[in-house]
C-alpha positions in Angstrom: 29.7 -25.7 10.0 27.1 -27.0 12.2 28.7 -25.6 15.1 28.8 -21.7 13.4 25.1 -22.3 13.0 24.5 -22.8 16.3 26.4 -19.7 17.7 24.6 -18.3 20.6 26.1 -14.8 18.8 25.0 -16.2 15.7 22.0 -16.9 16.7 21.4 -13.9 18.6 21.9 -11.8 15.4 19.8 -13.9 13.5 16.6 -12.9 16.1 17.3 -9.7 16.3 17.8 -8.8 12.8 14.7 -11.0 11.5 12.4 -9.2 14.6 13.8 -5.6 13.4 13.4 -6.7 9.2 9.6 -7.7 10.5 8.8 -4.5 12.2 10.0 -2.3 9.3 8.5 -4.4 7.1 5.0 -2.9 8.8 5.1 -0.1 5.8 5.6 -2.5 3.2 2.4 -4.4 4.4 0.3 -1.1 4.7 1.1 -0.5 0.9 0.9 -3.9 -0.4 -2.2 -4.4 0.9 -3.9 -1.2 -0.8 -1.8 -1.7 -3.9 -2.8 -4.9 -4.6 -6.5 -4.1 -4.0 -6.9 -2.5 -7.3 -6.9 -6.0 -8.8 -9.5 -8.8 -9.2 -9.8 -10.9 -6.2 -8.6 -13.9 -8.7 -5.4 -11.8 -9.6 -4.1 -10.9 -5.6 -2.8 -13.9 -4.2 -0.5 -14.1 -7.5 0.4 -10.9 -7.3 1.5 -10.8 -3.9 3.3 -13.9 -4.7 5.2 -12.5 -7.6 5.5 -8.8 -6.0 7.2 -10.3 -2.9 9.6 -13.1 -4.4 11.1 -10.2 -6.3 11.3 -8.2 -3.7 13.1 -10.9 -2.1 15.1 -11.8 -5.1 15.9 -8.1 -5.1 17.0 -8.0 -1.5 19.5 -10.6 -1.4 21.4 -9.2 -4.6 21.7 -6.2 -2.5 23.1 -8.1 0.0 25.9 -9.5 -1.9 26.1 -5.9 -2.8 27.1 -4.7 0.0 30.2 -2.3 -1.0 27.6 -0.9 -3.7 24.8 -0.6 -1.1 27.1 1.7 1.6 28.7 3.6 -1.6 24.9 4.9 -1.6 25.4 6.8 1.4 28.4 8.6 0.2 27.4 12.6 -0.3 27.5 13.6 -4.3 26.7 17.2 -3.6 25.8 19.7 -1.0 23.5 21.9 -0.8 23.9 24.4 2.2 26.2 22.2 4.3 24.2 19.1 3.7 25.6 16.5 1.8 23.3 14.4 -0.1 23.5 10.8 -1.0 21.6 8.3 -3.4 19.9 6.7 -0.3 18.6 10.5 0.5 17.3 10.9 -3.3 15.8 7.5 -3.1 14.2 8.1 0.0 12.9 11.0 -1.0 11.6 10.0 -4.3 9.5 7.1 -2.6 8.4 9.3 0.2 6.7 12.0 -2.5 5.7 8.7 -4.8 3.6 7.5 -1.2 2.4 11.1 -0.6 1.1 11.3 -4.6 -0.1 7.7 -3.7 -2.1 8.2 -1.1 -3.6 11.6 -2.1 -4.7 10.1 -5.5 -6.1 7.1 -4.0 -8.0 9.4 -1.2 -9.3 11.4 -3.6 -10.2 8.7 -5.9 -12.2 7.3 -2.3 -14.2 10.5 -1.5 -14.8 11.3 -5.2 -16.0 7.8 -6.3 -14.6 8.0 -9.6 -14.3 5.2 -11.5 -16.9 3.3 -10.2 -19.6 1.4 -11.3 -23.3 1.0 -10.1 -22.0 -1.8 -7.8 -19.2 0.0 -5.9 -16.8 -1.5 -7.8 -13.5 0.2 -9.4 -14.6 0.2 -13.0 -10.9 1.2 -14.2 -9.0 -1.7 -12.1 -5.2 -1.5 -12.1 -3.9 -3.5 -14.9 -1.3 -6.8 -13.0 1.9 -5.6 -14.3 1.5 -2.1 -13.1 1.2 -3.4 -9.5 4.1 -5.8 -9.8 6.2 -2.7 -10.8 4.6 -0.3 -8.2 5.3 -3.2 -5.5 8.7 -3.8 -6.7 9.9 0.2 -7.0 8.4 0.9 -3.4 10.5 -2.1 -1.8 13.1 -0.7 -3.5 13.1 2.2 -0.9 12.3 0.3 2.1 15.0 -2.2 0.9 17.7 0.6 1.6 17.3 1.2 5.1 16.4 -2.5 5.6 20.0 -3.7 4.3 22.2 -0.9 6.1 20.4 -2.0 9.6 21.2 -5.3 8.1 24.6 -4.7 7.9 24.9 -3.1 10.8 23.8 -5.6 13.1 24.5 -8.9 11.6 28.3 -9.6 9.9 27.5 -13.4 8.1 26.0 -12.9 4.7 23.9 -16.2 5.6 22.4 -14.8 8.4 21.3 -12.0 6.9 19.8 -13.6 3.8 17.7 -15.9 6.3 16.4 -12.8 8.2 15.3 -11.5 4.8 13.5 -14.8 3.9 11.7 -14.8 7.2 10.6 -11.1 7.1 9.3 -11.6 3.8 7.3 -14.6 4.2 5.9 -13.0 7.7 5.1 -9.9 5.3 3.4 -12.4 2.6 0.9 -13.6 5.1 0.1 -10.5 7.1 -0.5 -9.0 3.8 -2.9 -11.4 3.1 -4.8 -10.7 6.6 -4.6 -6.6 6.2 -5.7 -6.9 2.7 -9.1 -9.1 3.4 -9.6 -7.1 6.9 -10.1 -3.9 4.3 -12.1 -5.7 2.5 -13.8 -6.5 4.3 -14.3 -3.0 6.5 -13.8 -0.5 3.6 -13.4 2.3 6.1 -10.5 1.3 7.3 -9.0 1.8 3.7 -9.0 5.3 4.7 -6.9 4.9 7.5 -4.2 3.0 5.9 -4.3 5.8 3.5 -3.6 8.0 5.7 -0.6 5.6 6.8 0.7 5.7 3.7 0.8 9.6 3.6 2.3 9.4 7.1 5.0 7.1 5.7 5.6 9.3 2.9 6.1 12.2 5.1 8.9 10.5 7.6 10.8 9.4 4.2 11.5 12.9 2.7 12.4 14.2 6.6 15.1 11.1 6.4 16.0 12.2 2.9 16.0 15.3 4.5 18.4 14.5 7.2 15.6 14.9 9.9 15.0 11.6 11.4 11.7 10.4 12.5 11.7 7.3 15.7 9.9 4.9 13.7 8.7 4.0 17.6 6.3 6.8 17.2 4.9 6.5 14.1 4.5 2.6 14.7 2.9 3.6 17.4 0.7 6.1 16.1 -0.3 3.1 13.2 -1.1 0.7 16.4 -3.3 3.1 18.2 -5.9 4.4 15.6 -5.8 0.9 14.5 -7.1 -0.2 17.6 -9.2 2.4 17.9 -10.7 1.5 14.4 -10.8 -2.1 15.6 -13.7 -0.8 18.2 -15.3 1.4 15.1 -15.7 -2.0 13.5 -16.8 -4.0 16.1 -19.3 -1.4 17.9 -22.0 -1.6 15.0 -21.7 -5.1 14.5 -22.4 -5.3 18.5 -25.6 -2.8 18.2 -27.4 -4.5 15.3 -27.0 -8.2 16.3 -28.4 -6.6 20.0 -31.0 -5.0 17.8 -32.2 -8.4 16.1 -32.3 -10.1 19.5 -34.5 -7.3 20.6 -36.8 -7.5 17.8 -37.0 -11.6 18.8 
């Protein structure tokens, strides 16, 4: 046993499939984070907690499911030569969920409705509606995530402790992205505009046009950085502003 666990091929698979769960787990984080925003700051942390340990629960059944899970990809009607699949629907359906997402949330963010005098969101998103939004959404990253999964890694163990470590690396960065747009609330904007980007490249896969992730991962990484010197520019001119004034 010990000796299996120690496979250099083992092993191998292990890395690669918990490096590639981590990077696709980027989308998840962007929506986490904004979805879970809507709450309290006392009702976060456990909803994170909860969101993500069913999304893991959820993961690892589809796992075990495996002859259901490539069954999805199985064509149940055509429509001019194209076959279509339950993983095409699904993806689809999230990606136009994303787009309604993010345009509603925009809009909500330029318009200022339902706020009150302090800034806040008077009409908060009630806890179990952000468990089930977190849930559904993993639901159609999950797909994608378990046929790479399965592609790349043949020992159900293997792929179950990939899973776990992608989760709990999406648990804390979730954590990190949600208080950076707290604390920066122009950069909620930005991962808006993620989230319609991510919306767009799941009805083109639905669509049988795929999108490199590569480039809209990078994409994501550039105007982040570039918003990292929006935020830090400012912050740079007023403190050399007060020493001035001194």
């Amino acid at each position: 046993m010990l000796s299996s666990i120690f496979d250099p091929a083992i092993i191998a698979s292990f890395l690669s499939l918990a490096a590639l769960e981590i990077v696709l787990g980027i989308d998840n984080v962007v929506f986490l984070s904004l979805v879970v925003s809507r709450l309290p700051p006392e009702q976060r942390k456990r909803a994170r907690q909860i969101g993500l340990a069913l999304a893991l629960g959820m993961r690892v059944l589809m796992l075990f499911g495996l002859t259901w899970i490539i069954q999805l990809t199985t064509p149940i009607f055509t429509v001019y030569n194209y076959g279509f699949s339950w993983r095409d629907l699904i993806l689809m359906a999230g990606g136009l969920f994303l787009l309604a997402k993010g345009t509603h949330e925009i809009h909500r963010g330029i318009e200022g409705e339902g706020e009150d005098e302090n800034g806040m969101g008077a009409a908060s998103a009630s806890f179990t509606s952000v468990i089930i939004q977190v849930v559904l959404i993993d639901l159609v990253f999950s797909i994608d995530s378990i046929i790479t999964a399965i592609g790349i890694a043949d020992v159900i163990g293997v792929m179950i402790a990939a899973v776990m470590v992608a989760i709990a690396v999406m648990y804390f960065a979730s954590e990190s992205v949600s208080r950076f747009i707290e604390q920066h609330p122009t950069t909620k904007m930005l991962a808006l505009s993620f989230l319609l980007l991510i919306g767009m490249a799941l009805i083109a896969d639905g669509l049988h046009f795929h999108i490199p992730r590569g480039y809209i991962y990078f994409a994501m990484a550039f105007a982040a950085f570039v918003e990292v010197f929006n935020v830090i520019t400012p912050r740079k001119r007023r403190k050399a502003r007060a020493e001035g004034r001194h």
